[in-house]
C-alpha positions as CSV (number, residue, x, y, z in Angstrom):
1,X,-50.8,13.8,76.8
2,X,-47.3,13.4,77.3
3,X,-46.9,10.6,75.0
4,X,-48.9,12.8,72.1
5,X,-46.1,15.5,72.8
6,X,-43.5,13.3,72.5
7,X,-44.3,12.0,69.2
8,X,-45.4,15.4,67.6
9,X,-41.9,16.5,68.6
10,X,-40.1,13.5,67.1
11,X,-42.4,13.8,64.1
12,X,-41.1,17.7,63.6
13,X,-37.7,16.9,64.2
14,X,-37.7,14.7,62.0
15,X,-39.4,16.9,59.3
16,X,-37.0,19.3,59.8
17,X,-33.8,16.9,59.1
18,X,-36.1,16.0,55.6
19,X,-36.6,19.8,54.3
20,X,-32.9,20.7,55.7
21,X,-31.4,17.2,53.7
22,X,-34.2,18.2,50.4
23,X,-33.1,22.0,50.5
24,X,-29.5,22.3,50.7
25,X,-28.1,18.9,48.7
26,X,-24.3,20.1,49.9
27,X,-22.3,22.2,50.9
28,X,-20.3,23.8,49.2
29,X,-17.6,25.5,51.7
30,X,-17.6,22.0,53.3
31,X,-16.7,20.4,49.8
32,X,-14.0,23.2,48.8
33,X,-12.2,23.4,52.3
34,X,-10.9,19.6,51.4
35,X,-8.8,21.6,49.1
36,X,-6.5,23.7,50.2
37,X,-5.5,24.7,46.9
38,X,-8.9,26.5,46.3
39,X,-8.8,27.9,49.7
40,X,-8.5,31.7,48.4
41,X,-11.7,31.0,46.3
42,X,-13.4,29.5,48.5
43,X,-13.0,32.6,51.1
44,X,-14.2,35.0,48.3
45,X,-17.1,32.8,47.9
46,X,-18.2,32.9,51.7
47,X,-17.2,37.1,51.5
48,X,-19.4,37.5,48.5
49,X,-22.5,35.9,50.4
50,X,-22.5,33.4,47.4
51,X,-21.8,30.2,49.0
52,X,-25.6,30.7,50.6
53,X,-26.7,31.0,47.2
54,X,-24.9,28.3,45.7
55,X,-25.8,25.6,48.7
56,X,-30.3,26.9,47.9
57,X,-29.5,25.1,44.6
58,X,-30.1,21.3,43.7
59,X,-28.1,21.1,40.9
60,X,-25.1,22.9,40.0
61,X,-21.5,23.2,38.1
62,X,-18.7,25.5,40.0
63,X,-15.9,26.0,37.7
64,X,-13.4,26.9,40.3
65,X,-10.3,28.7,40.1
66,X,-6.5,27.6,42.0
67,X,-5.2,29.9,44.5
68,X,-2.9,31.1,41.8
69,X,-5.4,31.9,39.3
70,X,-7.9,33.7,41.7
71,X,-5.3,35.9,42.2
72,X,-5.1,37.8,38.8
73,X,-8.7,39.3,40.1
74,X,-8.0,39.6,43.6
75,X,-7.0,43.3,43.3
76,X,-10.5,44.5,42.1
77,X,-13.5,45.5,44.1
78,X,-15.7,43.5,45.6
79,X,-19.0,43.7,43.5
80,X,-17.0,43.1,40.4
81,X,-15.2,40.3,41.8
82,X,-19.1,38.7,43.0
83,X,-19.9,39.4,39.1
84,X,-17.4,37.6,37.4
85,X,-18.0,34.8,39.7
86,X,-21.3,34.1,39.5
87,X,-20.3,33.6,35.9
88,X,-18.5,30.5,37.1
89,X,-21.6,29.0,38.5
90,X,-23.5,27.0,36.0
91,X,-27.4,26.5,36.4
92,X,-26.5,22.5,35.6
93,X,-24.7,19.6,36.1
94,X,-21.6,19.4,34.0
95,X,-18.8,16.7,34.7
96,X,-16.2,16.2,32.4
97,X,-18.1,12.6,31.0
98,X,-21.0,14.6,30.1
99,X,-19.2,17.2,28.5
100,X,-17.3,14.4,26.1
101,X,-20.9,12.6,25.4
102,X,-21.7,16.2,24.1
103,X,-23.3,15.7,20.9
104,X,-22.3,19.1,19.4
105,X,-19.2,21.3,19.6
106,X,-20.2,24.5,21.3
107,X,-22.8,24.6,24.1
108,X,-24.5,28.0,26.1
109,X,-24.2,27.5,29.6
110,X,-26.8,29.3,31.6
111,X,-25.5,31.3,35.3
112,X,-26.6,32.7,38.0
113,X,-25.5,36.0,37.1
114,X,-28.2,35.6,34.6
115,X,-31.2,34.9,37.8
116,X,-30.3,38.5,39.1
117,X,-32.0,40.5,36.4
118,X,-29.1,42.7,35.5
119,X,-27.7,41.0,32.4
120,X,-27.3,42.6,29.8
121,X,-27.4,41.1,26.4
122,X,-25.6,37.8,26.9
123,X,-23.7,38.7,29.8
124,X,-25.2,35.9,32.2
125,X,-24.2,33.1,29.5
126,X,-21.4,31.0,29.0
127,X,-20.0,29.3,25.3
128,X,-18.7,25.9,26.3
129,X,-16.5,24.8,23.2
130,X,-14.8,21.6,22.7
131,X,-11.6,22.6,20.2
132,X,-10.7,18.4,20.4
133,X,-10.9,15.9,22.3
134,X,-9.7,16.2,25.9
135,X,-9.7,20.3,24.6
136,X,-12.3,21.9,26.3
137,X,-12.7,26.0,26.9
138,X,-14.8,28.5,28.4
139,X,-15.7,32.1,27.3
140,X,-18.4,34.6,27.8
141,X,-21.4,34.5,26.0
142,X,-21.5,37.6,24.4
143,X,-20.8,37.5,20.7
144,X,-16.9,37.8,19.8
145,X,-15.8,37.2,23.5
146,X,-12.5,34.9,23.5
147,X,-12.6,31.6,24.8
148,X,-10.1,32.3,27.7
149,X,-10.3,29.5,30.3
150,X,-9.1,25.8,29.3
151,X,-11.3,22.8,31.3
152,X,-8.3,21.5,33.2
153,X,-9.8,18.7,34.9
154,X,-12.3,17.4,37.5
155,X,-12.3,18.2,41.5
156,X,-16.0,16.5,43.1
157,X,-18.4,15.2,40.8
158,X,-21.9,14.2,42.6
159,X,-24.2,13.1,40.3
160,X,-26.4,14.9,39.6
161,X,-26.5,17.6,42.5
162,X,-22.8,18.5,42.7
163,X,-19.8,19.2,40.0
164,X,-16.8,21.1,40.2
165,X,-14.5,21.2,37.4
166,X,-11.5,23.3,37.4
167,X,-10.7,26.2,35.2
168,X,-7.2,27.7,34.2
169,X,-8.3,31.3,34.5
170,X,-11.4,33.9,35.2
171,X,-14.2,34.3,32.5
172,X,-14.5,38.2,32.5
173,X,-17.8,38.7,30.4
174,X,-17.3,42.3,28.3
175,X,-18.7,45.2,31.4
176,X,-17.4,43.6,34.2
177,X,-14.0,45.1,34.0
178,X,-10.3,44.3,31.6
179,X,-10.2,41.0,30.1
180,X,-8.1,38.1,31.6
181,X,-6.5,36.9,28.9
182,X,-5.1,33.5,28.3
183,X,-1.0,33.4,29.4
184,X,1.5,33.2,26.3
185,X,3.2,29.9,25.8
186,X,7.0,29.4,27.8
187,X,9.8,30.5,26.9
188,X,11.4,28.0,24.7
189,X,8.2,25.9,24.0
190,X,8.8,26.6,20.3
191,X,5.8,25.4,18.3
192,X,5.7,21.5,16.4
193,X,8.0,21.5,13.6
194,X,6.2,21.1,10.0
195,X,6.7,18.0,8.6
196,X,9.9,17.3,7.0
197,X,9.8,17.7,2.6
198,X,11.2,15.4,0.6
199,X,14.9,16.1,0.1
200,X,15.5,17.6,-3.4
201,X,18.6,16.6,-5.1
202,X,21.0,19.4,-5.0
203,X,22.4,21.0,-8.1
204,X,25.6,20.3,-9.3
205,X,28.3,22.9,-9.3
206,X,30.2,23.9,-12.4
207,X,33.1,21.3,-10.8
208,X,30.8,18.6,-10.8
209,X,29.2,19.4,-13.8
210,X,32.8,19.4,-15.8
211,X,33.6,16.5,-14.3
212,X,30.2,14.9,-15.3
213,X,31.0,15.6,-19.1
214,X,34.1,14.5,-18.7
215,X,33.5,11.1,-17.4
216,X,30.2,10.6,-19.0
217,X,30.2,8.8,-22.4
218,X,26.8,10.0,-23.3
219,X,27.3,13.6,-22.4
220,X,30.8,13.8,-24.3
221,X,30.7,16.2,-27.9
222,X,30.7,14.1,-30.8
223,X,33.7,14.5,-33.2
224,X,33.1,16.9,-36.0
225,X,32.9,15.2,-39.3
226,X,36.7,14.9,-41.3
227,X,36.8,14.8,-45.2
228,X,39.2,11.8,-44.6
229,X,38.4,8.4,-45.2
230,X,37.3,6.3,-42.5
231,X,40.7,3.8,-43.0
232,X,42.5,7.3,-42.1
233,X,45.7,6.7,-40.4
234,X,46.1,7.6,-36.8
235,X,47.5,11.1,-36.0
236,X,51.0,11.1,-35.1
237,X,51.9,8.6,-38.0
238,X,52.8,10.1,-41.7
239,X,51.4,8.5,-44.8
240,X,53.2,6.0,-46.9
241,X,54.8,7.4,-49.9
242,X,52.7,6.2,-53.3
243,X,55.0,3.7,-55.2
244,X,56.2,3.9,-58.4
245,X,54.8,2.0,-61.3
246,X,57.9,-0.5,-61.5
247,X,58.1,-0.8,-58.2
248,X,54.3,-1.6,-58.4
249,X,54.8,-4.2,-61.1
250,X,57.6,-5.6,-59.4
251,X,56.1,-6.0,-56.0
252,X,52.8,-8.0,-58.2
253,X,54.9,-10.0,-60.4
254,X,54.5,-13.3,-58.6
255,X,58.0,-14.8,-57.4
256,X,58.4,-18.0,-59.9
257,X,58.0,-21.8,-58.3
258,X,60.7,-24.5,-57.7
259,X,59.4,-26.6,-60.2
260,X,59.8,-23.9,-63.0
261,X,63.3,-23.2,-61.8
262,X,64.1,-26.9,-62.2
263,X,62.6,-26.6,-65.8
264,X,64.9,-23.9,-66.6
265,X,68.3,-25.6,-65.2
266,X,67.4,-28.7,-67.6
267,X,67.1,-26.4,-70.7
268,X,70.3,-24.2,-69.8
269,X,72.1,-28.2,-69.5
270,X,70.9,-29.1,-72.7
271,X,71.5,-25.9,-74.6
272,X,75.4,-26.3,-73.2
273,X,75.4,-29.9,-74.1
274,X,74.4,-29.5,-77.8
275,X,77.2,-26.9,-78.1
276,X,79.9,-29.1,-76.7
277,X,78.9,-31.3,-79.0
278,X,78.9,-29.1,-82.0
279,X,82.5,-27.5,-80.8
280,X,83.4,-31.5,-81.0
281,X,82.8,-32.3,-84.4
């Protein structure tokens, strides 16, 4: 009998460590309290009563928020703050290598805001967008929310139970209080410069330009016709003065030859000679 009692005991405690290990696949205030940077979330979590709910799940995506970021909601009462977190637990596993193997830009995440029966319209849904690779955001499902919260990166991934990816800020669906809206860039982080244009040549000044048609042989005015011949002379130098007709015959008359000088000495001798002779006899 005592044997049979021992064994049904054993048999129960060990049923009991089965459902306890099937029913509640983590834990997720053990999981976050590795983190102290999520310690602030974590606490409003466990003060929310939504850590219970989270660890009844099987599979599940927290997209947690940084001490820091928490913060910007921390201020607000306590049923709003449960609300815009349970926005930030998605009804599936998400790591960030399933959320690059997505085969389509945008996705609708569902929540567990949307199990309590109180959504309204698309107020229990995220819009997952990838803008480019390694550029993931997260908004609100209702229609014209802004895509607010940038996927910064992965905390615990336990496939396919456990994921928790960290956001940059809170998703505040449209009813559940102002907008958190995405920080403005640094001061100083001026945006890329566009890429540089070719360099146009610059336009010459009326300097330049003078000096061009100065130097330039092609660009230089072209003489204006003259009546005057093209033999012209040079300006500076006066004309010749036109001969006179002597003086023109003169200058043509050839100079005579030696040997018609010699002819003319021999003639002169023999003219002189004859008279002698006649002045003889």
């Amino acid at each position: 009998m005592a044997a049979k009692a021992s064994l049904l005991f054993i048999f129960a405690f060990f049923l009991l460590a089965w459902s306890s290990t099937s029913t509640h696949a983590f834990n997720i205030t053990k999981v976050l309290g590795q983190f102290p940077e999520y310690g602030t979330f974590n606490d409003i979590l466990t003060q929310t009563k939504l850590a219970p709910q989270i660890n009844s799940r099987q599979t599940i995506t927290i997209l947690a928020l940084d001490n820091d970021s928490i913060s910007t909601i921390a201020n607000r009462s306590l049923d709003q703050v449960k609300k815009i977190l349970m926005n930030h637990v998605v009804l599936d596993y998400f790591d960030t290598l399933k959320i690059q193997k997505l085969g389509k830009k945008s996705a609708i995440l569902t929540t567990l805001y949307q199990t309590t029966g109180a959504a309204t319209g698309q107020q229990g849904f995220l819009n997952l967008t990838k803008i480019a690779p390694g550029n993931v955001v997260f908004g609100s499902g209702v229609s014209g929310a802004p895509l607010v919260s940038k996927l910064l990166g992965s905390v615990v991934a336990q496939p396919f139970n456990l994921s928790v990816l960290h956001v940059s800020i809170p998703i505040v669906a449209p009813g559940f209080g102002d907008p958190i809206l995405a920080p403005p860039p640094p001061p100083g982080s001026d945006p890329p410069p566009p890429p540089p244009k070719k360099a146009e040549a610059p336009a010459p000044s009326e300097d330049d330009e003078g000096d061009y048609e100065g130097e330039s042989p092609d660009s230089a005015p072209s003489p204006a016709p003259s009546d005057a011949p093209a033999d012209a002379p040079t300006k500076g130098k006066s004309p010749p003065k036109p001969k006179a007709a002597d003086e023109e015959e003169e200058a043509e008359a050839p100079a005579p030859s030696a040997s018609s000088r010699m002819d003319s000495s021999i003639a002169i001798a023999a003219v002189m000679g004859l008279i002698a002779s006649l002045v003889a006899f």
